[in-house]
N, C-alpha and C positions, 0 to 999 in steps of 0.2 A: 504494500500500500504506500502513494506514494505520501511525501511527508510536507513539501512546498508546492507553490503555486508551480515554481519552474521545474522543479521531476514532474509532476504532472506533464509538462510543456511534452517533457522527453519523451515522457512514452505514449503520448499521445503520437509526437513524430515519427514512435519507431514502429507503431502497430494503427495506424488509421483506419484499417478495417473493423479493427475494436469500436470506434466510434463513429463510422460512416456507413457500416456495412460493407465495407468493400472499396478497391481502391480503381476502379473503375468507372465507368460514366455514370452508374447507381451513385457513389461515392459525388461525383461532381454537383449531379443532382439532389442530393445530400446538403451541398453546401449552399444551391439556391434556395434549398425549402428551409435555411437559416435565415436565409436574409428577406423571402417574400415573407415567413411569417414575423418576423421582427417586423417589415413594412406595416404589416396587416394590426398586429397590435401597436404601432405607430400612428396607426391611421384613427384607432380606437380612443387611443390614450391621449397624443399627443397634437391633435389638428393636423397630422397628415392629411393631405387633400390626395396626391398623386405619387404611386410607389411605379418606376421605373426599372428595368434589367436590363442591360445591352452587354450581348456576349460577342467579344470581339474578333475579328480574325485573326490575333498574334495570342489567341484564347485568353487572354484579360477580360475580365465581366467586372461592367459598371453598374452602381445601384445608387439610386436617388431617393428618398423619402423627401418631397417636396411639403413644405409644410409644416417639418416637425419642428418641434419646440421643447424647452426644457421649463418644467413647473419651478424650478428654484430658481427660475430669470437666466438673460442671455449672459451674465457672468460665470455660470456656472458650467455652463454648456460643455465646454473644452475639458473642464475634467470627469467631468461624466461618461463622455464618449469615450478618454482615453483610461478610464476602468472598465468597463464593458468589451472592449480590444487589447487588454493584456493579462495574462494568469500571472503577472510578480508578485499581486497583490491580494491572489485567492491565498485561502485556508483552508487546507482540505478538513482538518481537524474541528474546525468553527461549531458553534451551539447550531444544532438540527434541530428541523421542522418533530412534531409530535410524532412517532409511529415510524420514523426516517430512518434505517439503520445503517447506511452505508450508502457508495455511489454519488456520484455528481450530483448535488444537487445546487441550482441555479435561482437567486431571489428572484429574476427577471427574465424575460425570452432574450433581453437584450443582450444576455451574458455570454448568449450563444454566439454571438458575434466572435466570440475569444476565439472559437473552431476556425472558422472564417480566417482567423489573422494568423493562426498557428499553422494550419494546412495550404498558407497561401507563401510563395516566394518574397512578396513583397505585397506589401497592403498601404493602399494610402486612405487617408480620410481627410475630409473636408468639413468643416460646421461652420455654418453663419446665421446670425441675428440682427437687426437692427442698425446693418448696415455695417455689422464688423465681420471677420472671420478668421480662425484659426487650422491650421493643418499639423498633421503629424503622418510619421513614414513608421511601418512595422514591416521588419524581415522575419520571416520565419516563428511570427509571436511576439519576436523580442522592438520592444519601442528602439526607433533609433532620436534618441533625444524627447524632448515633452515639447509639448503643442505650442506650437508657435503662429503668432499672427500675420496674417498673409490682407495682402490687398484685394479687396472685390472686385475685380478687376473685369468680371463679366455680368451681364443683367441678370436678377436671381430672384425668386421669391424675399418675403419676409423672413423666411427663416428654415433652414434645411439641415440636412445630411447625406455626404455623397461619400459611397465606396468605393475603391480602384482596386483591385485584387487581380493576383495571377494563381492560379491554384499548381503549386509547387509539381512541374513536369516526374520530378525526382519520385513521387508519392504518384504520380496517376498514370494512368492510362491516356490515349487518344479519345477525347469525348466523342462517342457515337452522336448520328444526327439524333435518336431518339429521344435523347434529352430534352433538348428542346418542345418538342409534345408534350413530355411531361410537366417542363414547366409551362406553356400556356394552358395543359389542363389545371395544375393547381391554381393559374392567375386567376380562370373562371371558377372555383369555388372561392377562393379567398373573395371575389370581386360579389357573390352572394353572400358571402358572411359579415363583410362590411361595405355595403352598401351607399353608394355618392362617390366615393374613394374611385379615380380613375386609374387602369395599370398599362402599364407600355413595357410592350416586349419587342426588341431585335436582336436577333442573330446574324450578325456581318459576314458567317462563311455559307448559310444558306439562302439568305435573305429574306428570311421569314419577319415578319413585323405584325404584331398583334394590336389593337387597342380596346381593351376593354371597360365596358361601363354600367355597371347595372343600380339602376337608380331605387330601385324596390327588392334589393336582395334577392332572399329564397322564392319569393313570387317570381320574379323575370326567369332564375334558374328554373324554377319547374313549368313554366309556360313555355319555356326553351325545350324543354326534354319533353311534352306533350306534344310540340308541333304538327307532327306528322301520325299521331296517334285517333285525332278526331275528338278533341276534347269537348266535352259537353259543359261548359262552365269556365268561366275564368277561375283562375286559382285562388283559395281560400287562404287568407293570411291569418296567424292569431300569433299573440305574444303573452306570458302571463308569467308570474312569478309563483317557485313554493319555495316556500322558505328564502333561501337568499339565492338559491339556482334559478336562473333565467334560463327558458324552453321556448322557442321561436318554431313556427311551423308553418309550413306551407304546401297545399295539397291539392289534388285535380283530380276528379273522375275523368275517363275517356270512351269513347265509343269500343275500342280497340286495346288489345295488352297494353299496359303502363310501363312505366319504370320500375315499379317498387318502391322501396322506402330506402335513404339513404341518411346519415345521421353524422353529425361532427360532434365533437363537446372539445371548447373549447379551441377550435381551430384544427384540431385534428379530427381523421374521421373515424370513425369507431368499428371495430368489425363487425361482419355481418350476420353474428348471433348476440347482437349487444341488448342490455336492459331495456332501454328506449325505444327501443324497436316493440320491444313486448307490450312497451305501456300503450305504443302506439295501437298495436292491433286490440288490449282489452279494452282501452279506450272506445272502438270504433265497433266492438262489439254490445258494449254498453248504450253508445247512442242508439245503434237501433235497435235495441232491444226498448229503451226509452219512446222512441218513434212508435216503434208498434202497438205499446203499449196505449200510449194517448190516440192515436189513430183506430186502436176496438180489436187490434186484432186477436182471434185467438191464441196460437203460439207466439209468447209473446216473446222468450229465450232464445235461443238460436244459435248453433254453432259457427263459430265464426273462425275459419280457417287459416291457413297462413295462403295459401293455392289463392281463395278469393277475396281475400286483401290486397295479392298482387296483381290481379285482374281487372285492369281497367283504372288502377289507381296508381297513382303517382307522390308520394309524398319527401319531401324534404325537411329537415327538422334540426336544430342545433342548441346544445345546453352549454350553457356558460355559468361555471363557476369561479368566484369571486376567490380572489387571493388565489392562483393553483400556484402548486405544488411543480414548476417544468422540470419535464424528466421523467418525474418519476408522480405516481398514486392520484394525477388529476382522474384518470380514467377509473380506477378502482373507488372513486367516491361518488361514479358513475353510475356501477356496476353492482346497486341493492336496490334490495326489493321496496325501498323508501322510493327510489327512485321512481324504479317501475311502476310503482302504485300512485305516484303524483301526477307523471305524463297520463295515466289512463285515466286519472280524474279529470284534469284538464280539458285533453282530448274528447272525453265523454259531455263535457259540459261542452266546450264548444262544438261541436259536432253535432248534436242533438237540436243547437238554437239556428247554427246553419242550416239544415236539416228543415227545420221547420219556417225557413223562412224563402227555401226555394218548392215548391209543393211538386213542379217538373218533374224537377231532378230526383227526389225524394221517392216519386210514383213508380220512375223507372230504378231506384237503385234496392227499395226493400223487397220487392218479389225476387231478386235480384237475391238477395240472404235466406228467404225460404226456399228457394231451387237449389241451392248450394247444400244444404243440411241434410237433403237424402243421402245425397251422394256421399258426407263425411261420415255419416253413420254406414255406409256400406261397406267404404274402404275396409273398415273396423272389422268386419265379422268376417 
């Protein structure tokens, strides 16, 4: 176990796969989804407006957080950024979070930036505010000197953050084109999870250029994923709090197969046997069971499958919990039946007063639950 911030540094250096998965284009890819999600909760936290990636032809990738700002005023700015880009000053030893027993753990996403400056040949950084700005050079992790004041010398927002990085040839591989897919696929989740926030993508050796913008989040991503499905309804937005977790949802019946249900908590996406998911479906079995009920009908309960949840439905959904945990145990406090049982409250409440306030859609979707229930008790016998 290491003992300083710089053994840390080392064997980060000497085993990258340890911490990237691999040293590889997955590995490369790796180090954008450090910097789009730092963007993403910059954009949350800090008045980011516009998060930026351009991967270069000499393979240097630039990143902008247009917008960002630091809460303790533009004095403070420069040592901020230059602790969040250097391990001299972690403690691997330091007082841990409750239930924490080991493993990297990071107060901030921003911290993750250290990966970024440790795995990269040379890292530069840029911050300005209010009309000043400072820069500083990192090799290999290590600062070459502390943040110095540089002249604004080009037209710029009120107030930003730019990265320049080379991700160390010595540690990777030749970036595969497919990287890039992968990172405009994350731009467009991130660009649903935080919504107004525009993102720009280019690749200088393929010439791919993205721009993304979604100004109603999870609603535009799942009106996007039903397009070509024959949706019956605009997508249903709700947002509601239990306890101090925030649950955001967005949903579509379609003529035709859907997507399914897909779930983030907290910027990441959850796998595909997660809690949330479950709350979703008892949730949805609860509304209409509610429905039926106030509507006369005799069976009023109803099996309610996972097969005809994903039929015809599309839903999107994201929990954000306060203070996480990066790294380690955000998902694990995910991942109880607390949980499960809040979304399916939720869900049941709003879905029932949807429900009753589209009569349409309603007509054609509950005979839609009694057709399906033969069938789940047959599989059975």
């Amino acid at each position: 176990m290491f003992e300083t911030g710089e053994e840390m540094r080392g064997l980060m250096r000497r085993r990258p796969g340890l911490y990237l998965g691999g040293a590889d284009g997955f590995a490369l890819h790796s180090l954008a989804e450090v910097v789009l999600r730092s963007g993403a909760v910059a954009a949350r936290e800090r008045g980011t407006r516009e998060v930026s990636l351009r991967m270069g032809a000499d393979g240097s990738c630039t990143a902008v957080f247009d917008g960002w700002s630091c809460p303790a005023g533009v004095e403070a700015m420069p040592e901020e950024v230059e602790g969040w880009l250097s391990l001299t000053s972690y403690d691997p030893r330091g007082t841990r979070p409750e239930g924490v027993a080991r493993g990297l753990v990071l107060p901030t996403c921003y911290d993750d930036l250290a990966m970024v400056s440790v795995f990269s040949s040379s890292l530069d950084v840029r911050v300005w505010g209010q009309g000043r700005a400072w820069g500083q050079r990192f090799r290999e992790g290590i600062p070459q000197g502390g943040m110095r004041p540089e002249v604004l010398d080009v037209p710029a927002s009120d107030s930003g953050l730019r990265l320049v990085f080379t991700p160390d040839a010595s540690l990777f591989a030749e970036p595969p084109r497919e990287v890039s897919e992968e990172v405009i696929r994350r731009m467009r989740e991130l660009a649903a999870l935080v919504p107004g926030v525009l993102w720009r993508f280019h690749d200088a050796r393929s010439g791919r250029e993205e721009r993304i913008l979604r100004e109603q989040g999870l609603a535009d991503l799942c009106r996007e994923s039903t397009a070509s499905s024959g949706p019956l309804h605009e997508p249903w937005s709700f947002e509601g709090l239990s306890g101090t977790t925030l649950f955001r949802l967005a949903m579509q019946w379609c003529e035709r197969p859907g997507e399914g249900s897909a779930c983030w908590g907290n910027l990441q996406r959850c796998s595909h046997r997660d809690i949330p998911r479950e709350g979703l479906r008892r949730g949805l079995h609860e509304a209409v069971s509610a429905r039926r009920a106030a509507l006369g009908y005799r069976q009023v309960k109803l099996p309610f499958s996972k097969s005809a949840l994903a039929t015809g439905l599309t839903a999107v959904m994201e929990l954000v919990v306060p203070v996480p945990i990066w790294h380690r145990h955000t998902h694990d406090r995910l991942e109880t039946p607390e949980v499960e049982s809040a979304v399916a409250g939720l869900v049941a409440k709003w879905v029932e007063e949807a429900l009753a306030r589209s009569p349409e859609l309603e007509a054609r979707l509950l005979p839609l639950a009694a057709v399906r229930a033969p069938s789940m008790r047959a599989s059975r016998r």
